[in-house]
TORVOLUM-569717 format. One record per residue (C-alpha): residue number from 0; residue in one letter; x, y, z. Coordinates in steps of 0.25 Angstrom, whole numbers, plus 5000, padded with zeros to 4 digits. Layout:
N
   nr  rest    c1    c2    c3
  NUM     A     X     Y     Z
...
//
This chain:
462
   nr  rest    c1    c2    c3
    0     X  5283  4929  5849
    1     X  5279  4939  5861
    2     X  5270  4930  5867
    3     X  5279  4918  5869
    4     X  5290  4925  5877
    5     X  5287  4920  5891
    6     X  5282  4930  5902
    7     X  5294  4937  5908
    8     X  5295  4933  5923
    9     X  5294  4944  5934
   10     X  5308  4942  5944
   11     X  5302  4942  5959
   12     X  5307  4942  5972
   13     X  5311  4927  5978
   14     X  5296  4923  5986
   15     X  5306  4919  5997
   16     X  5314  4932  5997
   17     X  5301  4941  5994
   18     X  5292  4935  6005
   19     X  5301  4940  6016
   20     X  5299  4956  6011
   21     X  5291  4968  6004
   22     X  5301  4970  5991
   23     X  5292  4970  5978
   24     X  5291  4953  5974
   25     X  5293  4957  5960
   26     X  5304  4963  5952
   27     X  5298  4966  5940
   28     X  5304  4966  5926
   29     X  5316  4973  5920
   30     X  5317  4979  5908
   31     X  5321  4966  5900
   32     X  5311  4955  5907
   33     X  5300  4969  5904
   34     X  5302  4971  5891
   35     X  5303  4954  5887
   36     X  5289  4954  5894
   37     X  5284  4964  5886
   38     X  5287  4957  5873
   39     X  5279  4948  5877
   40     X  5266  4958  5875
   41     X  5258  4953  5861
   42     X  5254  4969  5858
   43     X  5239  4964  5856
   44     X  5229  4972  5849
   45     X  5219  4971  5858
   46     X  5227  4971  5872
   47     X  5218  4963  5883
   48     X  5229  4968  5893
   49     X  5224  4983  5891
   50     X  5211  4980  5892
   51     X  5212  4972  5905
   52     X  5220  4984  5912
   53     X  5211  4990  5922
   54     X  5219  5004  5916
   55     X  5220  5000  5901
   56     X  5236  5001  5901
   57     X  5240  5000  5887
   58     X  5247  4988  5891
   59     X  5253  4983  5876
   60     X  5258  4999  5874
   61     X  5267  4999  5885
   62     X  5274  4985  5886
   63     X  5276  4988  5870
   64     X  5284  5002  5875
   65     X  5290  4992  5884
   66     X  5295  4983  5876
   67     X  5300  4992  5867
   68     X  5310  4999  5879
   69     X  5302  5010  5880
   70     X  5299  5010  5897
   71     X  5292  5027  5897
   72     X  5283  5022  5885
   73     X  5279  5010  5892
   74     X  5278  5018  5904
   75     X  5270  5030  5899
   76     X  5260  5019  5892
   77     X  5256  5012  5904
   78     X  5256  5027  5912
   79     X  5243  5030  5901
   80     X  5235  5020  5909
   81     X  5242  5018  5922
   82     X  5248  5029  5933
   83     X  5254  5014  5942
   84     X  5263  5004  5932
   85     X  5272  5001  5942
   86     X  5261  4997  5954
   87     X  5251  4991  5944
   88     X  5262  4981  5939
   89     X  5265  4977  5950
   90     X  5250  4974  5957
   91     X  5240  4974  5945
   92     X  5234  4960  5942
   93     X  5238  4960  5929
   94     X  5235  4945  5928
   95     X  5221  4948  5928
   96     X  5222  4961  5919
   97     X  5232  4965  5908
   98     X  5239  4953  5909
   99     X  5226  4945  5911
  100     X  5222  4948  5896
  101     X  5235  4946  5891
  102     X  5234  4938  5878
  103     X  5247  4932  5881
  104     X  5241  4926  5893
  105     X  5231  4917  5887
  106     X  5241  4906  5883
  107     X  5253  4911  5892
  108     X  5260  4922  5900
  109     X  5253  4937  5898
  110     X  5263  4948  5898
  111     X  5268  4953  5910
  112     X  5258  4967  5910
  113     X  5261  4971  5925
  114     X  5275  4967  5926
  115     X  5279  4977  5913
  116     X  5271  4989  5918
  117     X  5277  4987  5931
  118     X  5290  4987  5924
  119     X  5287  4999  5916
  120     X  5279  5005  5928
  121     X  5292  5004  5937
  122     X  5302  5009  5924
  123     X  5293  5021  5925
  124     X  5294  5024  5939
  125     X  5310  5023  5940
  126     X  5315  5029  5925
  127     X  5302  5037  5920
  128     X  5295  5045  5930
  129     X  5282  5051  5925
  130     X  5285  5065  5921
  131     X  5272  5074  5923
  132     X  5268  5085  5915
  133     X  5261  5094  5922
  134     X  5245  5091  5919
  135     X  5237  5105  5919
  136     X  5228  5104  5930
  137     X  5213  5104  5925
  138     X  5208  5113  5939
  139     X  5200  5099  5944
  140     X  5204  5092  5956
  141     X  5201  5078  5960
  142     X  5202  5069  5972
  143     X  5208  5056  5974
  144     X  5205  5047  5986
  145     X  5215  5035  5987
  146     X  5229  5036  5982
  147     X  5226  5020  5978
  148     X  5228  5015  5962
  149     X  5215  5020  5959
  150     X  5219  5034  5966
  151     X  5231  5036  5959
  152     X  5227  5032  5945
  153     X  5216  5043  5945
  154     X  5226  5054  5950
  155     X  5233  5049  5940
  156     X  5224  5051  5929
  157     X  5218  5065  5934
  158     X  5231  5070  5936
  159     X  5234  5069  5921
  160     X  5221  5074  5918
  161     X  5224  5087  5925
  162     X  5216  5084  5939
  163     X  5223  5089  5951
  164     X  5220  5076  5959
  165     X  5224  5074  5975
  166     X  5222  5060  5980
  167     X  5218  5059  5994
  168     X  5226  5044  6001
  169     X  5221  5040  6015
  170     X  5234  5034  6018
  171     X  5248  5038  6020
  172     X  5253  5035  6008
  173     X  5248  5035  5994
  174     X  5245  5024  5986
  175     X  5232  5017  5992
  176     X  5232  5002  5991
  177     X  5246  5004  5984
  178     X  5252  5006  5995
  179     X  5245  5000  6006
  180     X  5240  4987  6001
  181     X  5250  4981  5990
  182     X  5264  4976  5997
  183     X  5277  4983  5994
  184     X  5280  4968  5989
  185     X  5270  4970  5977
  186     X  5270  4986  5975
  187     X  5282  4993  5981
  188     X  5275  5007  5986
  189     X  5289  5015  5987
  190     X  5293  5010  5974
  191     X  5281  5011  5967
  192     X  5269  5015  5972
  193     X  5274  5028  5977
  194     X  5282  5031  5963
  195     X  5270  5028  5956
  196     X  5262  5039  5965
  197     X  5273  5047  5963
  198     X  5270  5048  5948
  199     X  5255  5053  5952
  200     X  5260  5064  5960
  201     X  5270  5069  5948
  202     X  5255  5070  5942
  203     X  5251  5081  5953
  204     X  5242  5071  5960
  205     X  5243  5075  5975
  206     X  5241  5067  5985
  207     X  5237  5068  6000
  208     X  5238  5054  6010
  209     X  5231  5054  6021
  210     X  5217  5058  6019
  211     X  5206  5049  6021
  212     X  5195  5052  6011
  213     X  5183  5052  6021
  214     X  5190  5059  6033
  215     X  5200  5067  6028
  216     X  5192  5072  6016
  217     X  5181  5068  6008
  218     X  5175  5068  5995
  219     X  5166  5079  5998
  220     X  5179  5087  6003
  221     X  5186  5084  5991
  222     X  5175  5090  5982
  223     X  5167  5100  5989
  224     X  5181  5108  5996
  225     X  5194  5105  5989
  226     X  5188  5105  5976
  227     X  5191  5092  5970
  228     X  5181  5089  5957
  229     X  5180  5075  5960
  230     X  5185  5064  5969
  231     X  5191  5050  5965
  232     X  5188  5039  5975
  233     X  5202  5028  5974
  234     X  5202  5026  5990
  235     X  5203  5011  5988
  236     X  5198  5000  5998
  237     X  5204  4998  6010
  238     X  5193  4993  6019
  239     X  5195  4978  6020
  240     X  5186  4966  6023
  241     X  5186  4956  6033
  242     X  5180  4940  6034
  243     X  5170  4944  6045
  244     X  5175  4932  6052
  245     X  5177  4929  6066
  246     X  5191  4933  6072
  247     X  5193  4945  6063
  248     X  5196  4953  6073
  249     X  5207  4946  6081
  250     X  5222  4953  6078
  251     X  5228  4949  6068
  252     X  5216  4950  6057
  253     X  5218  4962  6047
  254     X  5214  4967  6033
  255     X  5226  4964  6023
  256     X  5221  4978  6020
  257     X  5226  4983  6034
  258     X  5238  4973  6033
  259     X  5243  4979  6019
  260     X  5243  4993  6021
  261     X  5251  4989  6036
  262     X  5262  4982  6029
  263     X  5263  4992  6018
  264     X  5257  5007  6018
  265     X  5263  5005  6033
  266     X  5277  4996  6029
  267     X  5273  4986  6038
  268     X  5283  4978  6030
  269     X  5294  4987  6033
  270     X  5301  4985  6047
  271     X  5304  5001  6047
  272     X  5290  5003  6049
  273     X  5282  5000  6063
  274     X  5269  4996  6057
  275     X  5262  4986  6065
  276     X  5258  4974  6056
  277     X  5255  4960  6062
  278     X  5258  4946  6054
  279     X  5261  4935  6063
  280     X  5267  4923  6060
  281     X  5255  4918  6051
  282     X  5246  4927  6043
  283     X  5232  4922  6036
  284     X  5226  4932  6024
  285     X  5213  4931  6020
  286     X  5210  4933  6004
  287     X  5215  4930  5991
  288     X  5217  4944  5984
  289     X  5229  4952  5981
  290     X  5229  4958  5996
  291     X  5228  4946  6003
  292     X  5240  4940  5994
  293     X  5247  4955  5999
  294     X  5245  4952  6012
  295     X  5248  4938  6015
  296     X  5262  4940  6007
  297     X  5264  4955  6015
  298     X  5261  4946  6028
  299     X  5272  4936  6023
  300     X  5280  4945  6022
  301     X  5280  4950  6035
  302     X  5285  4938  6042
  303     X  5269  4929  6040
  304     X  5266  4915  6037
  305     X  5255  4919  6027
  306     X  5243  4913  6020
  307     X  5232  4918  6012
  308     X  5218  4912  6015
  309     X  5208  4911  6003
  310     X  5194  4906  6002
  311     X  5194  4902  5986
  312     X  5206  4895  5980
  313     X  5219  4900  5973
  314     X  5213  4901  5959
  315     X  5202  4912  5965
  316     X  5212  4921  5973
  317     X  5210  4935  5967
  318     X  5226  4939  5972
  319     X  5235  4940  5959
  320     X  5242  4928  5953
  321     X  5255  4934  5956
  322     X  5253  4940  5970
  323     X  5247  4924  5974
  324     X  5259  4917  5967
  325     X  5271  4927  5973
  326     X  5260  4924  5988
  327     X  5265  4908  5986
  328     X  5279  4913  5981
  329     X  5280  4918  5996
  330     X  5275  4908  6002
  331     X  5260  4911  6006
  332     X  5249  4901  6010
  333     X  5237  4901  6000
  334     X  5227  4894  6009
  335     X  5214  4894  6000
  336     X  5201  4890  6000
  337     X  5200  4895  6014
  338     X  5193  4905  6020
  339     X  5193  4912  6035
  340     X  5181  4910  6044
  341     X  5187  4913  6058
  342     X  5200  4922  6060
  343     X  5206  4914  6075
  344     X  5211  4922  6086
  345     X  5217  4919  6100
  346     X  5215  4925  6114
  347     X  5222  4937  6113
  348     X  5213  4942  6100
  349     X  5227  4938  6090
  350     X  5221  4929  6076
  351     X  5230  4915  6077
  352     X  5222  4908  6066
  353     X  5211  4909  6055
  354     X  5199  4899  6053
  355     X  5197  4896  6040
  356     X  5187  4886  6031
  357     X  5191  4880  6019
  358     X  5184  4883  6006
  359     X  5180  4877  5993
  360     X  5176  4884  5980
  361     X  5161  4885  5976
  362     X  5154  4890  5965
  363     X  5158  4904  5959
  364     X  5154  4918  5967
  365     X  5150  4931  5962
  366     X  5167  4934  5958
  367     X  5165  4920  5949
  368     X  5175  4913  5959
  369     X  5172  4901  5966
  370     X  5165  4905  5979
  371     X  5173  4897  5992
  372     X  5164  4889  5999
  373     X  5167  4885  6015
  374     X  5171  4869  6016
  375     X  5164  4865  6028
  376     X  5172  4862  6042
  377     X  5185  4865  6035
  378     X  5189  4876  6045
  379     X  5205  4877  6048
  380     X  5213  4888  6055
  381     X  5226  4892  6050
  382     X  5234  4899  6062
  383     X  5238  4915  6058
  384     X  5241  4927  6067
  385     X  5235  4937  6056
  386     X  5225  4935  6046
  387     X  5225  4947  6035
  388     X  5211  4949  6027
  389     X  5213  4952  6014
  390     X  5197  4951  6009
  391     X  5195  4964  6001
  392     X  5194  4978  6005
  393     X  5183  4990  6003
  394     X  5182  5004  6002
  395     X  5183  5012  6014
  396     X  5169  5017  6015
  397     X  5174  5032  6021
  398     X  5173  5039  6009
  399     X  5161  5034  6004
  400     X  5155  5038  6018
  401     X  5160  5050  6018
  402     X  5155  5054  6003
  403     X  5140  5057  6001
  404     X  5136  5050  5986
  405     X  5145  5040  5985
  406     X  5140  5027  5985
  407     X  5148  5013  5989
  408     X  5144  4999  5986
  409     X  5141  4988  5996
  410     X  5157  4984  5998
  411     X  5159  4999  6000
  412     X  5163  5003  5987
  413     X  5161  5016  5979
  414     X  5152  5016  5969
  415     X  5158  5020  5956
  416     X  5156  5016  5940
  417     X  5168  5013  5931
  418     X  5173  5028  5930
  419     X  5174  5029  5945
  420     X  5161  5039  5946
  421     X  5155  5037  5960
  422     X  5141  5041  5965
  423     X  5146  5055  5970
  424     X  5148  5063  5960
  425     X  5162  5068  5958
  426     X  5169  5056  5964
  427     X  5174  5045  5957
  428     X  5181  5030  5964
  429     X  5190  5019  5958
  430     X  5197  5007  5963
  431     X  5195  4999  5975
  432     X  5186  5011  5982
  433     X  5177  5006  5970
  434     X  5181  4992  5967
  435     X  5185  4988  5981
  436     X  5199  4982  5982
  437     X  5203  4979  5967
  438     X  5217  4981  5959
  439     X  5224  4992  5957
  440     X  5224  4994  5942
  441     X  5209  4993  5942
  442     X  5209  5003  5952
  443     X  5219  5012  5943
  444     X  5210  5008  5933
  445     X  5198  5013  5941
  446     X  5205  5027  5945
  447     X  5208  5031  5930
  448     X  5193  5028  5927
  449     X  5189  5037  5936
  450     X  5200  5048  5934
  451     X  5193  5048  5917
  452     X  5179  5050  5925
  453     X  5185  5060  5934
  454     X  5190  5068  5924
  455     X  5177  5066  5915
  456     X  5169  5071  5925
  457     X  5177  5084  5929
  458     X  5178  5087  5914
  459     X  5163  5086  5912
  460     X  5163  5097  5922
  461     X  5156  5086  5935
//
């Protein structure tokens, strides 16, 4: 029977090996280990998978195609629902989504969802490149701000509607969080992010870097002189949070959000490249999520003794499964139950070690997690020359500031329902903008919603 096959094991880089550089940690499958996985897959009636994809991927449709040797149907499948196999493969939590719900999970191993759309995803971009019909423009124009998941997946969808779509990127390059805060050890950018792009601009989407929404243009410029029937809002959230504790201003005391775009929008990594980027001998992150675990295993890369400092235990750390398990593989320190309350520094304003207090869980908070409570006169120092705060990130307020009707919430969010419809009218928002910093499939999933209302409320003539 299907479901007794055992799950198909992913080759990976040696933790040893991989921990000294920026190559991709996982191989992936070939074509015999993809389609043994995918005989695995049950075909259920009702598939939970499907439901629990934040884009509805017809999930049983493809990996049937693709256990039946047929790579384009299983590709064009999954291209229905999603414009980005090949990156959402590799950093979608699937454990908590498709492969979540899988049924053959309850009692074992659920298929390996993520790892056989990647595979197809990557098949796709090396032997199948989409070919484009040209798509009869409809005469509309919209706006994109952001070139981040929820950026590109409604250009995407416009685009094949008929819309003449331009997104506007701040940055240099094109790809938002993509690019600037996912390592080149989980997400290649050459490889596959810019492939991926590619395939939008073979969709006519164009696409200008460099232009800060706020400053360069604004949504009032956008729609009252270069015409553009409505405006979607993908900028992400880039603006991160701090403790507020003593010492956080001494060198050496940066936003993993800072951090990450240093060692990969700007190649830090890369010794061809002059980018100034400061690890020491010892580095301490702060956080429990995905980007503290990219940023403690990015530091370790670059030469640092590295530890991650949590304030709830290992079963709460909201960081994937597999992200935590490949950070142990390459030796980084878990130190948990502990939280900062002083960040140390010495007389010429360098940090040399962070205070910390140990914890113990309480009763459940508002998030249904066990709320950390301080132990009393348990205060320790560990000795660090950098400490990286990986706490979260908001909105950048410009835009909002800068765009009379549209209403932010009190972490500095847009205000938007489930279509993406803000308060002004015309302009629609999506993904971390909206959400603050969440995943990239729910903010695809967020970027496609508003494409449909875009393109309802165009039709229905605004």
């Amino acid at each position: 029977m299907a479901n007794r096959i055992p799950r198909v094991p992913v080759r990976e880089q040696d933790p040893a090996i991989r921990a000294t550089n920026f190559e991709e940690v996982c191989y992936g499958y070939n074509l015999e280990e993809a389609t043994l996985e995918a005989s695995r897959c049950l075909h259920c009636k009702k598939p939970r998978c499907v439901a629990a994809c934040p884009v509805g991927i017809n999930i049983p449709g493809f990996i049937a195609a693709l256990h039946e040797g047929d790579l384009r149907g299983a590709a064009d499948i999954i291209a229905n629902d999603s414009s980005l196999p090949s990156i959402c493969g590799r950093v979608c939590p699937q454990e908590s989504q498709c492969e979540g719900s899988c049924v053959l999970g309850v009692k074992g191993e659920p298929v390996a969802i993520g790892k056989l759309e990647r595979f197809v995803g990557d098949w796709k971009l090396d032997n199948a490149p989409e070919t484009v019909e040209e798509i009869p423009h409809n005469g509309k124009k919209v706006a994109i701000i952001g070139s981040g998941p929820s950026g590109l997946a409604c250009a995407s969808d416009l685009a094949k509607a008929g819309y003449e779509v331009k997104i506007f990127e701040a940055l240099h390059k094109v790809g938002g969080v993509l690019v600037y805060g996912i390592p080149e050890f989980r997400l290649p950018k050459d490889k596959i992010v810019a492939r991926e792009i590619d395939s939008l601009r073979r969709l006519g989407v164009e696409i200008e870097t460099d232009v800060i929404a706020g400053r360069t243009v604004t949504i009032d410029s956008l729609m009252n002189e270069e015409g553009y029937d409505a405006v979607f809002i993908g900028s992400g959230a880039g603006l991160p949070r701090f403790m507020g504790i003593p010492g956080e201003n001494y060198n050496g005391v940066v936003s993993a959000n800072e951090f990450l775009t240093r060692a990969n929008l700007m190649h830090a990594y890369d010794g061809e490249y002059d980018t100034p980027i400061y690890v020491g001998q010892r580095v301490v992150v702060v956080g429990g999520g995905n980007v503290a675990m990219d940023a403690v295993r990015t530091a370790k890369r670059l030469g640092a003794n590295a530890t991650i400092v949590y304030r709830r235990s290992e079963k709460e750390l909201p960081a994937r499964q597999e992200e935590v398990h490949h950070a142990k593989e390459e030796g980084i320190e878990f130190k948990m139950l502990n939280n900062p309350v002083e960040v140390i520094g010495d007389e010429k304003g360098w940090v040399k070690a962070v205070r910390c207090i140990r914890m113990e869980l309480g009763e459940p908070d508002a998030s249904g997690r066990r709320r950390p409570v301080e132990v009393e006169g348990s205060e320790f120092e560990i000795p660090c020359d950098v400490v990286i705060m990986a706490l979260g990130t908001s909105p950048n307020p410009l835009i909002a500031a800068t765009t009379d009707g549209l209403e932010t919430d009190r972490r500095g969010c847009i205000v938007a329902n489930e279509e993406g419809v803000t308060t002004r009218k015309g302009v629609f928002a999506g993904g971390d903008a909206v959400t603050g910093a969440a995943t990239v499939i729910l903010a695809m999933g967020a970027g496609r919603k508003a494409a449909k209302a875009i393109d309802q409320y165009i039709k229905e003539g605004k």
